[in-house]
N, C-alpha and C positions, 0 to 999 in steps of 0.2 A: 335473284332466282325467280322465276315466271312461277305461277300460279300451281301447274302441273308439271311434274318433273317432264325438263323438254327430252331426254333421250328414251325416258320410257313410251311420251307419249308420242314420237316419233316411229317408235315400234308397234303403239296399238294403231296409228293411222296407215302403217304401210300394212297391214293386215285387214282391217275393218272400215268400209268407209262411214268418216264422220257423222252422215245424214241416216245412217243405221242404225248407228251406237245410242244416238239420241243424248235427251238430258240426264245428265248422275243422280241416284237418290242417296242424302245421307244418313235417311234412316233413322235422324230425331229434330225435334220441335225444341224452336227456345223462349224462354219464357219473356213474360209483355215487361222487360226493361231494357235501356241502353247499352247493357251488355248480353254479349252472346253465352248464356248460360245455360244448358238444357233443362228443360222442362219434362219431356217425352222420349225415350228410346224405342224405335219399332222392334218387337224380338223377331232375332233373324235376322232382322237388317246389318247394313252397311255398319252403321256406327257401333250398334253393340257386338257385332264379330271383331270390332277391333278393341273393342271393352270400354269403349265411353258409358259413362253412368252419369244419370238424372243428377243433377249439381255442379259437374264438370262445368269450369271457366273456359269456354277454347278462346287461345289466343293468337294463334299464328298458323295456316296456310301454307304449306311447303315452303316456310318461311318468310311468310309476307304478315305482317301484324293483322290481326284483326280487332281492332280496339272496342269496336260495335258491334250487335248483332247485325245491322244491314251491313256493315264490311263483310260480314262471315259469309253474309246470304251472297252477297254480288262476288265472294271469290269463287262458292260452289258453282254460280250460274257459269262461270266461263268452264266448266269442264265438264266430262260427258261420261256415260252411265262405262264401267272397266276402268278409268282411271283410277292410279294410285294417288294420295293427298299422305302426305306426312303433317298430322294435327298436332299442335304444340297446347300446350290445356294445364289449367290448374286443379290440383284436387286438394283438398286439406291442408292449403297454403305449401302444396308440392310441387312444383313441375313436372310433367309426366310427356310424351307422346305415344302417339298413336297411331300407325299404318291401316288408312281406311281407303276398301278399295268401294268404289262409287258404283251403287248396283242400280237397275235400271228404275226410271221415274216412274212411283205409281200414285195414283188419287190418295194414299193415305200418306202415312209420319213419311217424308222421306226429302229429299233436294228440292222436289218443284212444290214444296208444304209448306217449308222452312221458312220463317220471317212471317212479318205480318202480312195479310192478306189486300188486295189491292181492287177498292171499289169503282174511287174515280167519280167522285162527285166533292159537292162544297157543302157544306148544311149547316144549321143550328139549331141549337135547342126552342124547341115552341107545344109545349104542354107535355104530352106523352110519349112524343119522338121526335126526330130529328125530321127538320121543314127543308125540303131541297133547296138552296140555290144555285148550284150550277151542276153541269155533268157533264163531263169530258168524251168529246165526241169520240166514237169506235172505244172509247172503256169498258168496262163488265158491266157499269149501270146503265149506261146505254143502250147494248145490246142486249139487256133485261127491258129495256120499254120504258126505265127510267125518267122521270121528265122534272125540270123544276116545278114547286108545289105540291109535288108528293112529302106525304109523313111517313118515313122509313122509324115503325116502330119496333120491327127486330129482326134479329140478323144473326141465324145459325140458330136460332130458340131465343135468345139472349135478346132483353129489353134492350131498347137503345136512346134512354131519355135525357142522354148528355151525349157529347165529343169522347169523354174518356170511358164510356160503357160500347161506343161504337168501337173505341180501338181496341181494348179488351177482347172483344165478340173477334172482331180480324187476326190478331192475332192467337187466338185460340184454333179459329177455324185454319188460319195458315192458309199460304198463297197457292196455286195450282187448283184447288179443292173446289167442289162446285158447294154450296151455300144458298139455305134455303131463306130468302130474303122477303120480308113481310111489309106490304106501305098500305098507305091510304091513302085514296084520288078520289077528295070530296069524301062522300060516308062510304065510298066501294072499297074492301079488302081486298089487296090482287096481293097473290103468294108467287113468286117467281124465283126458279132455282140459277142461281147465277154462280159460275167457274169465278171464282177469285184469280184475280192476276196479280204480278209483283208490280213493284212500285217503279216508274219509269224515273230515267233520273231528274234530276231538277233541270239540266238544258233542256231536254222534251217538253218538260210540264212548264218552263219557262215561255218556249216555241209556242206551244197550243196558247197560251194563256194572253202573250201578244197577239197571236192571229183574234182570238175570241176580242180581245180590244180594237183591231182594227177593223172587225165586223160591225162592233157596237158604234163604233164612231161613224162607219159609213151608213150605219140606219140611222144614226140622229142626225146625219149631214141630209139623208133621204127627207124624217118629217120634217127638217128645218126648210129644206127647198119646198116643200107643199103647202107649206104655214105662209112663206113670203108668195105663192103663189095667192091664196086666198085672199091676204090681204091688197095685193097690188091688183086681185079685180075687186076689191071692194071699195078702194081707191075711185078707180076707176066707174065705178056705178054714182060714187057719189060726186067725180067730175059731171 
C-alpha cells in the first residue's frame, strides 16, 4: 500500500492541484531518540484532532512501517497538506490507530518541524563550541554565511559544546523552523537566523561529499604542479 491512500489521493489531485495544496502539517514533534515517539502536540492541529497524545509510539503510515523517527519524518514528506494518513501507534502497550488528515505546513509543531533539524556542516568539539570543518555547499549554514573555523557556540539559545548538545538543540528546534544561530569568527560574535532544513539522504550527502573530494584532490594536484614548477627552475639556475 503507497504512502497515501492512492484512490483518496487521486480525488484530492483531480480537484486541487498538487503545487497549491503544498507540504502536510502533522501537527506534533518527536522526541531526540531512534524512535518516533511524540514529544509535542500542536492544539488544533492535524495530530491532536485525530487524538495522538504526547507518548504515542507511531508505527506504521497507511501501513508502511515506521520503525524510526526519520522513516516517520520521510513518509510525512511525500504527502501533502488535505491528505488523509491512517497512523498505526502504540499507547500503554495497546495498538491504537489514527485517521489524521494532514493540515497545511506552518513554521511551528507541524510536518515541515517534524524530525531533527538540518544544518549542514561537519564540526567538533574545541573549548566552548563546536570548531567548523566542513559546510555543505547551498545548506542552511551556508546560506547563514557559515564558513569553516567558525565556533557555533549555540543554536536555538542552547549551548552547543559537544556533537550531542548540537543534536539536542536540532531536534528540539525541529526542521522547516528558522533558528537563531550564534558562532564566533576570530573574538566577532555574528548571531544569524537560519530556516533549518531536513536531512537529505545519504546518496545526496554521499554525491556532494565525492565532488568535495574531487575538488580537494584537484587543488593538491594544482600546488603539486607549482611546487615541481619552482623546483625545476631552481634546477635550472643551479644548472
Amino acid at each position: 500500500m503507497n504512502l497515501c491512500s492512492f484512490a483518496l489521493l487521486s480525488t484530492l489531485l483531480a480537484s486541487t492541484p498538487a503545487a497549491a495544496r503544498g507540504p502536510g502539517a502533522f501537527g506534533a514533534r518527536m522526541e531526540a531518540s531512534a524512535r518516533a515517539i511524540v514529544s509535542a502536540v500542536e492544539p488544533g492541529g492535524a495530530a491532536a484532532a485525530a487524538g495522538v497524545r504526547v507518548g504515542d509510539l507511531l508505527l506504521a503510515v497507511d501501513g508502511v512501517a515506521t520503525p524510526t523517527r526519520e522513516a516517520f519524518s520521510r513518509a510525512l514528506q511525500a504527502c501533502s497538506a488535505g491528505d488523509r494518513l491512517m497512523i498505526r501507534l502504540r499507547r500503554a502497550d495497546r495498538e491504537r490507530y489514527a485517521l489524521v488528515e494532514l493540515g497545511p505546513s506552518t513554521a511551528g509543531v507541524g510536518g515541515a518541524s517534524l524530525g531533527r533539524g538540518y544544518l549542514g556542516l561537519r564540526a567538533r568539539p574545541a573549548g566552548r563550541g563546536l570548531a567548523v570543518l566542513e559546510v555543505v555547499a547551498g545548506g542552511p549554514a551556508a546560506r547563514a554565511g557559515l564558513t569553516r573555523g567558525d565556533l557555533v557556540v549555540r543554536v536555538g539559545g542552547r549551548r552547543t559544546a559537544s556533537i550531542e548538545r548540537l543534536d539536542a538543540a536540532l531536534v528540539a528546534c525541529g526542521a522547516g523552523r528558522p533558528v537563531r544561530v550564534e558562532f564566533l569568527r576570530g573574538a566577532r560574535l555574528i548571531v544569524a537566523d537560519v530556516p533549518l532544513g531536513s536531512r537529505p539522504s545519504d546518496v545526496t550527502l554521499a554525491r556532494w561529499r565525492a565532488d568535495q573530494i574531487r575538488a580537494e584532490v584537484r587543488a593538491l594536484r594544482d600546488e603539486l604542479r607549482v611546487l615541481r614548477g619552482h623546483l625545476e627552475r631552481r634546477r635550472g639556475r643551479r644548472e
